[in-house]
KEKE-3310 file (N, C-alpha, C; in steps of 0.2 Angstrom, whole numbers, plus 5000, padded with zeros to 4 digits):
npx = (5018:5032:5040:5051:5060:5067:5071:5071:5076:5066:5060:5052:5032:5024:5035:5037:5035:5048:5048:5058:5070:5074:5060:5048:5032:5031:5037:5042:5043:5050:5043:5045:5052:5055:5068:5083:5081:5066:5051:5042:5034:5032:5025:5025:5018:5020:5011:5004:4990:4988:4994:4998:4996:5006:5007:4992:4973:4968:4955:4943:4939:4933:4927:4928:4919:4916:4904:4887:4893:4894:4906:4906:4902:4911:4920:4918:4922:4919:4926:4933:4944:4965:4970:4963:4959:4956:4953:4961:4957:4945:4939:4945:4936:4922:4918:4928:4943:4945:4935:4936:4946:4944:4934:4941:4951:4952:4949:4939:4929:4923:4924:4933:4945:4957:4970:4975:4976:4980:4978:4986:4979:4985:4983:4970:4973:4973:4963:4953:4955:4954:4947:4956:4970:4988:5002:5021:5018:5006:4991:4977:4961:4944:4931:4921:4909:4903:4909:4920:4937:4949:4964:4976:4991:5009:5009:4998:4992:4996:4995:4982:4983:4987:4977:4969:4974:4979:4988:4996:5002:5000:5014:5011:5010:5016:5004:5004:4996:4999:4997:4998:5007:5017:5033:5042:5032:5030:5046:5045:5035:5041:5051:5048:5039:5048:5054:5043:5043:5050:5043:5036:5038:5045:5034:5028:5020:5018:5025:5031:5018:5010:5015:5027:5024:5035:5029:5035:5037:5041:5033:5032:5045:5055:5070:5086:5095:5085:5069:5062:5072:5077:5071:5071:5081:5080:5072:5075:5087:5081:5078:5065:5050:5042:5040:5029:5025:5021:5008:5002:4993:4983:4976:4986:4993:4995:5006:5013:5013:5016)
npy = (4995:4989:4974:4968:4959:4939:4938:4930:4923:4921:4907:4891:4891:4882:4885:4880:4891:4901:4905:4917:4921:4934:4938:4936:4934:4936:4928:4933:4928:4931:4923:4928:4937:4952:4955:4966:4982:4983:4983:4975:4961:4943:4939:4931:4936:4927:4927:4927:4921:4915:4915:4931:4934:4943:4955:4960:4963:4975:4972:4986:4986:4995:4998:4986:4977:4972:4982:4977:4964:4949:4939:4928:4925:4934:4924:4917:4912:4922:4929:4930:4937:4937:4947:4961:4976:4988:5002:5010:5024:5025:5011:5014:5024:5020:5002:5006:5001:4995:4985:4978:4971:4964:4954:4943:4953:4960:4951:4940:4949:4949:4938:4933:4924:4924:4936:4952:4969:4984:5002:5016:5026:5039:5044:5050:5062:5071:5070:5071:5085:5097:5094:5091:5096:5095:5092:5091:5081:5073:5071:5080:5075:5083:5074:5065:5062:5066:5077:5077:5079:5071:5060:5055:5049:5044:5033:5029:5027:5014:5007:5004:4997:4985:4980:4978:4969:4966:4958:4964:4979:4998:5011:5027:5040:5057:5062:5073:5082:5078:5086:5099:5114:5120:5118:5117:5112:5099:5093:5095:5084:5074:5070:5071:5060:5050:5052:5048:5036:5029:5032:5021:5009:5009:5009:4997:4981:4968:4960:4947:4943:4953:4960:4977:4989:5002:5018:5029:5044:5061:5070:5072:5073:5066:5065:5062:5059:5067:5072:5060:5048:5053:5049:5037:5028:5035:5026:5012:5010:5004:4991:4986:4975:4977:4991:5005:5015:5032:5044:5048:5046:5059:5068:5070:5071:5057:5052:5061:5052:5039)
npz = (4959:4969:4972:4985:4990:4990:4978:4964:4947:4935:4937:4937:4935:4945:4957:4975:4988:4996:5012:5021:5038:5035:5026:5030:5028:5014:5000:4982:4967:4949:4931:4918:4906:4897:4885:4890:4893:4893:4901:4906:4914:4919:4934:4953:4967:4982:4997:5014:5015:5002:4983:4972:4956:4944:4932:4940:4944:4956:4965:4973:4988:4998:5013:5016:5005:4992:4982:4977:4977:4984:4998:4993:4982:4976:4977:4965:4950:4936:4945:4957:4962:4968:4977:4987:4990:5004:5012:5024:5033:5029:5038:5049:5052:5050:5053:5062:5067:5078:5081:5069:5071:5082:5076:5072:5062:5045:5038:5042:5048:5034:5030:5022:5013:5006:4998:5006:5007:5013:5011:5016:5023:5018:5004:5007:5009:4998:4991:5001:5004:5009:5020:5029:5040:5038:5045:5053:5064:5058:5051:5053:5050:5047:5050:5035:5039:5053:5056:5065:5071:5068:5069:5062:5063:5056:5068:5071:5057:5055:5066:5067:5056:5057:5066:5058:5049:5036:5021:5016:5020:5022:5021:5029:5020:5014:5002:4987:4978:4959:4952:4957:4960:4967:4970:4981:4991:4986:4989:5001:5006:5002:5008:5019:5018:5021:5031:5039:5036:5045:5056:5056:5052:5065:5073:5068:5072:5069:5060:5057:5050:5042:5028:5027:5018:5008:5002:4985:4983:4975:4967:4950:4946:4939:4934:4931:4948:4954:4964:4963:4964:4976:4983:4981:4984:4997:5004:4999:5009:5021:5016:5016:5013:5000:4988:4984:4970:4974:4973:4960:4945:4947:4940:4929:4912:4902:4895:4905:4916:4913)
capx = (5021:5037:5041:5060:5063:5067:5068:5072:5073:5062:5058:5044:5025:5023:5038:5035:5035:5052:5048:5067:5069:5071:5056:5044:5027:5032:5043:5043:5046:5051:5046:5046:5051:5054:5074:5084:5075:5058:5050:5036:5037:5027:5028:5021:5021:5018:5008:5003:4986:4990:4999:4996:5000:5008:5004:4985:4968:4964:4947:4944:4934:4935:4925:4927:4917:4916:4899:4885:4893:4893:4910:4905:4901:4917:4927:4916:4924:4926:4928:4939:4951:4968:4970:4956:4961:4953:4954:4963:4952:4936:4938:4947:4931:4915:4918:4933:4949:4946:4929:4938:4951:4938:4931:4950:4954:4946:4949:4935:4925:4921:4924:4938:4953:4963:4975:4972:4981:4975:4982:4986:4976:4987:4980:4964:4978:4972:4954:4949:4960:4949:4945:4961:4977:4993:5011:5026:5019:5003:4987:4972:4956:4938:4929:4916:4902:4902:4915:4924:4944:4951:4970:4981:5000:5010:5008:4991:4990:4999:4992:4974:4982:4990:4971:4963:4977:4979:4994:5000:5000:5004:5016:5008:5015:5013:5004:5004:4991:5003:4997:5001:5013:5019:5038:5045:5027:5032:5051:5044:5032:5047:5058:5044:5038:5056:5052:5037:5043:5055:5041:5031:5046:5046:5026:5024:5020:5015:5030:5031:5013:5012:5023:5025:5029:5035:5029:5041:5035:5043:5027:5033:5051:5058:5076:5091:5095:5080:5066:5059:5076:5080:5067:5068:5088:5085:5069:5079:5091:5076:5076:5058:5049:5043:5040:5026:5026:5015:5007:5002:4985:4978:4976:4991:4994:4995:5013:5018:5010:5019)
capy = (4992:4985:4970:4969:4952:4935:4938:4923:4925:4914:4899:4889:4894:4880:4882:4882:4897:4901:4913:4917:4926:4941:4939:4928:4934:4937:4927:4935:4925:4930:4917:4928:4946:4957:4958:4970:4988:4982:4981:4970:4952:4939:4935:4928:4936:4922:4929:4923:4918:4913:4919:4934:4934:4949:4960:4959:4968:4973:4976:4990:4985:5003:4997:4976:4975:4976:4984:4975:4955:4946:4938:4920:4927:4936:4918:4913:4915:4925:4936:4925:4939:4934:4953:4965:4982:4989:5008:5010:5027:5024:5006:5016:5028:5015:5002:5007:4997:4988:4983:4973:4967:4959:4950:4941:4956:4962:4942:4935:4954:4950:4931:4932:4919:4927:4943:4960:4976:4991:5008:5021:5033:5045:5047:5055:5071:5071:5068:5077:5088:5102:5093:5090:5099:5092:5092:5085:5076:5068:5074:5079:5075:5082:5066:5066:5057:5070:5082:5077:5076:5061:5059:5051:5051:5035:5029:5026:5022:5006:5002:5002:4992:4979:4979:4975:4961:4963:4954:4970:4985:5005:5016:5034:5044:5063:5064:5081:5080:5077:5093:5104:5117:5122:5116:5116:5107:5092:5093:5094:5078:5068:5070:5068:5053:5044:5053:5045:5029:5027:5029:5015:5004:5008:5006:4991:4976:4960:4960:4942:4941:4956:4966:4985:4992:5009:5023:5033:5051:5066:5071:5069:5075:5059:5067:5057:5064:5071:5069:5053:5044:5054:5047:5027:5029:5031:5021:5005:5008:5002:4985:4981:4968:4981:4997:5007:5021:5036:5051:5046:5045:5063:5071:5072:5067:5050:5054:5058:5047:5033)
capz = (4965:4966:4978:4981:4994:4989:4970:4960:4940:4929:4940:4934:4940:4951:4962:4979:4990:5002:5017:5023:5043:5033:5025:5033:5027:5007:4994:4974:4960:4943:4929:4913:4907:4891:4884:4894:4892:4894:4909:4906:4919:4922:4942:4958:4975:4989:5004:5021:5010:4994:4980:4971:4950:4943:4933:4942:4945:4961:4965:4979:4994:5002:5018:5016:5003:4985:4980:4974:4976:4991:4998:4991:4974:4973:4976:4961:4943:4933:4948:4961:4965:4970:4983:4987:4994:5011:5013:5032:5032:5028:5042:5055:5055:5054:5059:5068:5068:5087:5081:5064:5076:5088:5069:5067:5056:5041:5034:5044:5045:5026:5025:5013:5016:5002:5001:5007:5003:5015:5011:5025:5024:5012:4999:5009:5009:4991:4991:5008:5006:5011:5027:5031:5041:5035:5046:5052:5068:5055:5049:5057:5047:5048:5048:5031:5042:5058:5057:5072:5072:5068:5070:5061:5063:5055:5073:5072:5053:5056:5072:5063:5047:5061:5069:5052:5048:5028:5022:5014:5023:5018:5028:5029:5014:5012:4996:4987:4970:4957:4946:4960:4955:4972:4970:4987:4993:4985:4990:5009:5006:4998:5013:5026:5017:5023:5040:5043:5036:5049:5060:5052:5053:5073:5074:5065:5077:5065:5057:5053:5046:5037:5024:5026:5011:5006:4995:4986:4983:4973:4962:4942:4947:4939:4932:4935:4952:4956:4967:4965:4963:4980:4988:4983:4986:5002:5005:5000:5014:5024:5015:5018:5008:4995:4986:4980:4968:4974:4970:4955:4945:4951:4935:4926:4909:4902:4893:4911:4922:4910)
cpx = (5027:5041:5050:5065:5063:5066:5072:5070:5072:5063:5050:5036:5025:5029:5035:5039:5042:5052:5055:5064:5068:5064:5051:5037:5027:5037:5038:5049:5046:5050:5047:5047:5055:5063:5076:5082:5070:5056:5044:5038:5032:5028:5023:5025:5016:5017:5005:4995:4984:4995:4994:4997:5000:5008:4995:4979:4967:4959:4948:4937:4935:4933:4924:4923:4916:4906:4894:4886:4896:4902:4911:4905:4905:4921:4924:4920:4915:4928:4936:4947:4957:4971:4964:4958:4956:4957:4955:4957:4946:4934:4938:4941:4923:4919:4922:4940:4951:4942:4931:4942:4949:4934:4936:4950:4948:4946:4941:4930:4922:4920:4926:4944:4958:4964:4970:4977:4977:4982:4984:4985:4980:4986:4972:4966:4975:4966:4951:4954:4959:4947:4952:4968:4986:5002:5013:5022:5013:4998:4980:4965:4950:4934:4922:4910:4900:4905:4919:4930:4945:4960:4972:4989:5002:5010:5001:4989:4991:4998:4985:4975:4985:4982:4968:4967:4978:4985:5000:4999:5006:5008:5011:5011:5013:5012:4999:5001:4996:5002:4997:5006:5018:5028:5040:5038:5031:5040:5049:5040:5037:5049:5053:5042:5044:5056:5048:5036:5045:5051:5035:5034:5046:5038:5024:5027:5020:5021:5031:5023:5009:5018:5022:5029:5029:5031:5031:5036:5039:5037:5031:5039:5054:5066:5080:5094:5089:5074:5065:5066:5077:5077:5069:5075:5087:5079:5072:5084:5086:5075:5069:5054:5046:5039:5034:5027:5020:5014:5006:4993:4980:4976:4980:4991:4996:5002:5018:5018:5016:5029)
cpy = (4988:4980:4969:4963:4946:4935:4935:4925:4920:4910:4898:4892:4890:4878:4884:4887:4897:4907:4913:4921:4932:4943:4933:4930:4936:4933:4930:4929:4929:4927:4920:4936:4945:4955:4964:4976:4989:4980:4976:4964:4950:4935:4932:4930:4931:4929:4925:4918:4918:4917:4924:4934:4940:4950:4960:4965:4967:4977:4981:4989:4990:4998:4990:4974:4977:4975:4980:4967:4953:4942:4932:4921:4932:4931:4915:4915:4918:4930:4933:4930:4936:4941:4958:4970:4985:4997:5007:5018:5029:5018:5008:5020:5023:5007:5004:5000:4991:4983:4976:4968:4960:4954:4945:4945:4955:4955:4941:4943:4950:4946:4930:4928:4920:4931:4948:4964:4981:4996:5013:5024:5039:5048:5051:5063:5073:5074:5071:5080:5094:5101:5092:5094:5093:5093:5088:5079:5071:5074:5073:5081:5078:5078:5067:5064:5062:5074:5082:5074:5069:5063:5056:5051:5044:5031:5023:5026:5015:5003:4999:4997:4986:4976:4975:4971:4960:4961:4959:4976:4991:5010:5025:5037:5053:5062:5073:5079:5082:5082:5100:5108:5121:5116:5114:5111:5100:5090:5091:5087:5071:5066:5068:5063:5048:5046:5049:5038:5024:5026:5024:5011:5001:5002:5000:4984:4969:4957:4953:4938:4946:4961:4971:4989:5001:5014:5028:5039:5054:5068:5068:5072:5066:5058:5064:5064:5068:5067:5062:5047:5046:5050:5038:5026:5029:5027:5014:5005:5004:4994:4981:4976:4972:4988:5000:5014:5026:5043:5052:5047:5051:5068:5073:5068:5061:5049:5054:5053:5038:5034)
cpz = (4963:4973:4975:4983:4989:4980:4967:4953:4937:4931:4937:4940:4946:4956:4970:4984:4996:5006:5018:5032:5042:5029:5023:5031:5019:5004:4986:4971:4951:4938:4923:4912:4902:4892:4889:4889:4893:4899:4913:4911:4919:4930:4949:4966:4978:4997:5008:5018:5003:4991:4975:4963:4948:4935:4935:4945:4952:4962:4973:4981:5000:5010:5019:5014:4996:4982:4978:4973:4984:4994:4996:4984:4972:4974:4970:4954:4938:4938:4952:4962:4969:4977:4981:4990:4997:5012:5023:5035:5035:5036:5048:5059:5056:5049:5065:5069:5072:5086:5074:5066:5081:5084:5067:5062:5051:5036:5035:5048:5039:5025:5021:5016:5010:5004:5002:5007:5008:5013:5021:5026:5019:5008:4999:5010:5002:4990:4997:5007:5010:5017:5031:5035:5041:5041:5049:5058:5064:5051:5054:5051:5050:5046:5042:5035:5047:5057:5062:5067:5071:5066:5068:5057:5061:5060:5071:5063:5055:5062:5071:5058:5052:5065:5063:5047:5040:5029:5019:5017:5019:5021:5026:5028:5015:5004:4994:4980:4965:4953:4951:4956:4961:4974:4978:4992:4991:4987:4998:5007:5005:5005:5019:5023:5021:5029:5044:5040:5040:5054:5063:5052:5063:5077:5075:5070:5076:5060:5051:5048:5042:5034:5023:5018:5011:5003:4993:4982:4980:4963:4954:4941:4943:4933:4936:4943:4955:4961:4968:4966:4971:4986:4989:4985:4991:5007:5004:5005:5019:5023:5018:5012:5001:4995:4984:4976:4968:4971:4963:4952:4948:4946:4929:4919:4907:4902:4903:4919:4919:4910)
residu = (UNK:UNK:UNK:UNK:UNK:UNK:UNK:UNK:UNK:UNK:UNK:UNK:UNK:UNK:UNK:UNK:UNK:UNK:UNK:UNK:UNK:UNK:UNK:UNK:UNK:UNK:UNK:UNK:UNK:UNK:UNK:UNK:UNK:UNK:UNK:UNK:UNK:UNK:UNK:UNK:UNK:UNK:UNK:UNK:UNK:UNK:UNK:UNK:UNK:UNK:UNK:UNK:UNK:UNK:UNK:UNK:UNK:UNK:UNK:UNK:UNK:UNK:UNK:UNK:UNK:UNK:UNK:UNK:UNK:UNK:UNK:UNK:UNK:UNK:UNK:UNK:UNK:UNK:UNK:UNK:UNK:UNK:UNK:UNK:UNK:UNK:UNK:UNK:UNK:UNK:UNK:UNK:UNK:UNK:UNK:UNK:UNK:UNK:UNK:UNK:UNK:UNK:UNK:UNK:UNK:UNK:UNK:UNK:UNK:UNK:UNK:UNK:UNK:UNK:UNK:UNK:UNK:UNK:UNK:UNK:UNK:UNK:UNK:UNK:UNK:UNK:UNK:UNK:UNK:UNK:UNK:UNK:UNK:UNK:UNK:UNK:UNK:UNK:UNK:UNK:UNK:UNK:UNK:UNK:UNK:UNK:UNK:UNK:UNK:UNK:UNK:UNK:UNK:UNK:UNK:UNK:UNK:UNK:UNK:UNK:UNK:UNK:UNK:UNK:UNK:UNK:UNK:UNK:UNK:UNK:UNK:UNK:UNK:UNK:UNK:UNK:UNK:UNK:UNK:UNK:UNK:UNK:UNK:UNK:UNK:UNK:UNK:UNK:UNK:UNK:UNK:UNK:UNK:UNK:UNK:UNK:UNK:UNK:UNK:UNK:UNK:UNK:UNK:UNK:UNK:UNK:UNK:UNK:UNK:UNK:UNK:UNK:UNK:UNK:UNK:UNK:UNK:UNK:UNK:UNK:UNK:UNK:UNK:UNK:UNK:UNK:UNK:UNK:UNK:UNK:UNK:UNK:UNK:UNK:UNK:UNK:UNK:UNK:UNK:UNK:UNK:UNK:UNK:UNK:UNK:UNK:UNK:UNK:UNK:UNK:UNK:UNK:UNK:UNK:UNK:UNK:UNK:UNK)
# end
């Protein structure tokens, strides 16, 4: 993940946080990082509930809960995560998105007063793939729990991730399994991903209390010029508070996953 607002290099840890108008729900700090070359940092993004420290574990609470510990016994060390991720998905379908919204958001769902990070359903292209129809205006899921249709266009991601309040939300990416071998597949995800960013960008209603962030696509195309540059080149014209790098993690080599 690459956060790209308010970046400040090597301030002390305890400085205090500056939201700006351009970005009122996120300031990044910089306090430590490797000679030039290396890409290591040690940093601190500030969110609407607390701050987050970088590079950090985040535990996945697919459906607003992490497995087996309660949300009191996940504030307790050594657990005490600093963000928790919430599958849009899995929430949209039980409980449903109006029903988390009607809870104050999946905050006060779960009883968590720290971050939340929801994805946007994209990466269920992956993972249901099988139940899934894929084009330009979204995706139309067969639901695992009924089989019934379930729709979702970047409209209705980010109307669902606005319902359930995290402090990071995911625009709806086309992702294509990274060990595909279907060339022009990945070409077409690229370019639709920056399609359906734009209408993630339109959608998105919370503006000042969550951060939309991107995710850049062009499977393991990562030659100067090539897919993935083509993509963050022109995701940065968008200037949103930050970046993630997707399509990743789906079986591919360690060598090129790194």
């Amino acid at each position: 993940m690459m956060v790209d607002s308010n970046i400040v290099n090597t301030v002390s840890e305890d400085c205090e946080p500056i939201f700006t108008n351009e970005s009122p729900a996120l300031c990044f700090y910089v306090h430590s990082s490797l000679p030039i070359g290396y890409k290591a940092r040690a940093s601190t993004v500030y969110l609407k509930h607390g701050k987050v420290r970088t590079p950090v574990f985040m535990p996945v609470g697919t459906k607003g809960t992490i497995k087996g510990l309660s949300s009191q016994q996940l504030q307790n060390e050594p657990c005490n995560p600093e963000i928790i991720l919430g599958n849009t998905y899995h929430l949209a379908l039980q409980p449903g998105s109006d029903v988390v919204k009607e809870m104050n958001g999946l905050h006060g769902f779960m009883n968590w007063n720290h971050n939340l990070l929801t994805d946007s359903g994209g990466f269920q292209m992956v993972s249901l793939l099988k139940l899934a129809n894929i084009t330009e205006e979204g995706v139309v899921f067969q639901s695992h729990i009924d089989g019934k249709p379930m729709i979702l266009k970047p409209e209705d991601s980010i109307g669902h991730q606005n319902n359930i309040g995290a402090d990071i939300i995911m625009q709806l990416d086309d992702v294509v399994s990274s060990v595909a071998t279907d060339t022009a597949r990945f070409v077409e995800a690229t370019y639709r991903s920056v399609r359906w960013l734009d209408r993630c960008i339109v959608a998105h209603k919370r503006k000042s209390e969550q951060n939309l962030f991107a995710i850049v696509q062009g499977g393991l195309d990562t030659s100067p010029g090539g897919l993935r540059e083509q993509c963050i080149n022109e995701m940065v014209k968008r200037n949103l508070p930050g970046y993630a790098i997707g399509g990743l993690a789906g079986g591919e080599d360690k060598k090129s996953f790194w």
